[in-house]
N, C-alpha and C positions, 0 to 999 in steps of 0.2 A: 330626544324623547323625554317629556317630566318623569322625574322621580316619582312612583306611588307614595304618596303623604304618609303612606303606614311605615316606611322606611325612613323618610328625613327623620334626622337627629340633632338637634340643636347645641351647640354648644353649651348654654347654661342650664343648669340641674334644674331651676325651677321652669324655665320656659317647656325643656325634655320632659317634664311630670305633666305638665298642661297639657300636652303635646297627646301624653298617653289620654290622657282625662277626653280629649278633644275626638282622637282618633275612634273609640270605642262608641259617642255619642254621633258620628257623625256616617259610619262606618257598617254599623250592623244595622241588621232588619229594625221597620219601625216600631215593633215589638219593645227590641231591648234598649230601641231610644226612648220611649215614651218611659219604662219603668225608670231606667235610670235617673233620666232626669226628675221623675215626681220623687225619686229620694232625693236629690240634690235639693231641691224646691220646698217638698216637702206638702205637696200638693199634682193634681194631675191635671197638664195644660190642653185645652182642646188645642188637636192636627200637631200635637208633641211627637209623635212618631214620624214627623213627614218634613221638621224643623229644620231649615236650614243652619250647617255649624259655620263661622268663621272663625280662623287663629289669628288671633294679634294685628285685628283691625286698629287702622287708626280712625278714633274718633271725631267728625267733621267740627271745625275750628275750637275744639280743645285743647290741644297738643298733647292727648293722653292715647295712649293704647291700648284696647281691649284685649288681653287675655285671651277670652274666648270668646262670641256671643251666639246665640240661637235664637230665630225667629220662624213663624209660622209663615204658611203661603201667604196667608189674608193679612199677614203685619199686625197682627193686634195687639203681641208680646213681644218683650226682648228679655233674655235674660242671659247676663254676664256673668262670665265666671273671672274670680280674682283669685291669686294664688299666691302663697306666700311659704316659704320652709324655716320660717323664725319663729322660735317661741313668744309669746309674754309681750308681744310688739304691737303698739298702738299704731291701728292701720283708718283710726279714723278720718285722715283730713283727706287721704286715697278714695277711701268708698264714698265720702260723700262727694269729691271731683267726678268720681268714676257714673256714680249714680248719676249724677247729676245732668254729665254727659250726654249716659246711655236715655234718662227720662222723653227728653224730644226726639228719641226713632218711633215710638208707640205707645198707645193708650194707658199699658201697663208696663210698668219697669220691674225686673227683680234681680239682685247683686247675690251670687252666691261667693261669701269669702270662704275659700279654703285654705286654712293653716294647719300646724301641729297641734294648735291647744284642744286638748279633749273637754273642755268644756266652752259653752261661747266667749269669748273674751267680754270684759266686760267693756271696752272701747269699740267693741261693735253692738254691742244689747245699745249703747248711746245713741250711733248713728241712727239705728233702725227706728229712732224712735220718728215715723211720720216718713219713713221710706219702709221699702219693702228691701231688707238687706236678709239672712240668713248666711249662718256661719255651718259648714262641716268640718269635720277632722278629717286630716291623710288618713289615720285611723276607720274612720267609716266610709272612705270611698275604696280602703282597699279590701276593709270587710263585706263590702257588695259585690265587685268585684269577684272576688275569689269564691263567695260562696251563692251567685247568679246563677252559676253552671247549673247548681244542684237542685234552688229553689224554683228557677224558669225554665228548668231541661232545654236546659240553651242546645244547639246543635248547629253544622254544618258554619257558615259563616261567624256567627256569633259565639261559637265555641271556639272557635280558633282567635279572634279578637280578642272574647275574654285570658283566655289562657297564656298569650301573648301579653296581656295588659298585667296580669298577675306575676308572670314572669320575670317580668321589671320592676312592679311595685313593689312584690313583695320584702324581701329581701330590703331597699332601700327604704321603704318605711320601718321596718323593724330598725334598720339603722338611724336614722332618722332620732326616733327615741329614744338611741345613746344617746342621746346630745342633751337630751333635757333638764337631768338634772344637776350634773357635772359642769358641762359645758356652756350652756345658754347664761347661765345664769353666772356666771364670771367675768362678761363684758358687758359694757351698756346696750342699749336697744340697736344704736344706728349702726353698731358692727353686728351683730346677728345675721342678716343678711348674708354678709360677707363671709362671717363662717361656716356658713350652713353651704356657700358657695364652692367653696375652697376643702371643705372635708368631704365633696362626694367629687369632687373632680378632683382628689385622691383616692375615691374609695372605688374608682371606675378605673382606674390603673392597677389598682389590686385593693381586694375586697377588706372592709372593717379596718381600719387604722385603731392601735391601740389607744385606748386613753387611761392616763395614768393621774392620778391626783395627790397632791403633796399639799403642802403648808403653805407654800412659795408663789404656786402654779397649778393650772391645769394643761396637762400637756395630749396634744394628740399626736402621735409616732407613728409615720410611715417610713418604708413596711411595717405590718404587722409585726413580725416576728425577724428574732434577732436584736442587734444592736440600734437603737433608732438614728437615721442617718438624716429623717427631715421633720422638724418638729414644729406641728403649733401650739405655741406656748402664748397663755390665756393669762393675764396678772396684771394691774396696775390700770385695769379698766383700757387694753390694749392688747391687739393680737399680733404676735410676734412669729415670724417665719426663720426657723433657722437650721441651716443647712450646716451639716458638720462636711470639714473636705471643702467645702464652695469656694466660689472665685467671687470678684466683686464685678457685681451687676447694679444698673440704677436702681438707687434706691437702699442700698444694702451697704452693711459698714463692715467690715471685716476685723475681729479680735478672735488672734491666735489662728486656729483653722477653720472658724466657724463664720461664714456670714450670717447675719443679721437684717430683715427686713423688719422695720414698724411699722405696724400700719394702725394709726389713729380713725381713721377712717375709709370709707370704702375707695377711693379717691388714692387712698396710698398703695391699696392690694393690689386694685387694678394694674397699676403702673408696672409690677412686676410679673403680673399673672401668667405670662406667657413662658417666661425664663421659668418660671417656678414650677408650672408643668413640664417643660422642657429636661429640666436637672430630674424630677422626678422621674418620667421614664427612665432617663439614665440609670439611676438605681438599682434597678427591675434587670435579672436576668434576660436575654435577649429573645424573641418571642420563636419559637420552631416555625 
């Protein structure tokens, strides 16, 4: 029997966020699809309540993947949703692929990017110029969210969806936020990604990892509390994973008790990513 879609869980943070984004638009009465999406948009689509959702369509001979997309019965709209959990990150040669893409399913095309920046970035105010692109914040999809309930007198199906989607946002977009001004801003653009990846797939093994700031470094410490045992260390335009205690795993150099992963790029994280969830639980008292 398939798994109910409200259950799947994705392995990467940003696909899991889309996932909620997706689930809530695809899920509740055509009521609270139609609102939500004219805030997404920013405008209200005729037969927007009645839209069908897709997750993480692939694009027919693009070799890109949609995110999200919705389209009406009569095909007249498409509109994509793109998501991203990096600050300050120039997403334009993406949206104009993505647009570009999505332009030949229907008459109308519209790109919603959703990122961390609370204002629109200004590498998407460029795209949009001659596309129909629109930027939201985690910020404002989780302040609709959370207070739908109250403004729609959401009930029965659609309150439970909401209060489920808040459930999850909330809490991880506030965390989220840590990262902005400490953290983001200590590596270049093309690790961003990566770290945005890698601190919530600690922060879902145990909640808010501390981050500490020094002269040197910025460092994020999991566990939270205590002595820190796994740390991402931000410096030298490079994100550094390092395990006090660890053994040596690909990828990792060992000085004194500490392994050592660099990772220059996304391409380096990966290669360890699994060992390095792996040593984390280990950490973690054992679960009842």
């Amino acid at each position: 029997m398939p798994v109910p879609r409200l259950f799947e869980v994705s392995p990467d943070p940003r696909e899991a966020w889309i996932h909620v984004v997706a689930t809530v638009l695809s899920s509740g009465t055509e009521r609270t699809t139609a609102a939500f999406l004219a805030d997404l948009v920013g405008e209200d689509l005729p037969e927007a309540g009645s839209s069908a959702v897709r997750e993480f369509r692939p694009l027919k001979d693009s070799g890109l993947v949609a995110d999200a997309t919705l389209r009406p019965p009569d095909g007249s709209w498409t509109v994509g949703l793109y998501g991203s959990l990096s600050f300050e990150v120039d997403h334009s040669a993406e949206l104009i692929a993505y647009y570009d893409a999505l332009a030949t399913t229907a008459q109308r095309c519209i790109v919603v990017a959703i990122t961390p920046d609370r204002r629109t970035p200004t590498s998407v105010e460029a795209v949009a110029d001659g596309r129909e692109i629109v930027h939201r914040s985690w910020q404002r999809i989780r302040d609709w969210i959370e207070e739908r309930p109250e403004r729609g007198t959401a009930e029965g199906t659609d309150l439970m969806l909401l209060r489920e989607a808040d459930y999850y946002l909330k809490g991880r977009v506030a965390d989220l936020y840590r990262l902005e001004e400490a953290a983001m801003p200590a590596i270049p653009q093309e690790l961003r990604p990566t770290l945005a990846a890698a601190y919530f797939e600690l922060s879902a093994l145990a909640p808010s990892p501390r981050i500490e700031v020094s002269d040197e470094e910025v460092a994020i410490c999991f566990p939270r509390t205590g002595d820190p045992t796994m740390v991402l260390a931000l410096r030298d335009a490079k994100m550094l994973v390092r395990l006090h205690g660890g053994e040596a795993a690909p990828g990792f150099t060992i000085e004194g008790d500490t392994a050592t992963l660099e990772a220059a790029n996304d391409k380096d994280y990966l290669a360890g990513r699994s060992w390095i969830k792996g040593q984390a639980r280990e950490l973690l008292p054992p679960r009842r």
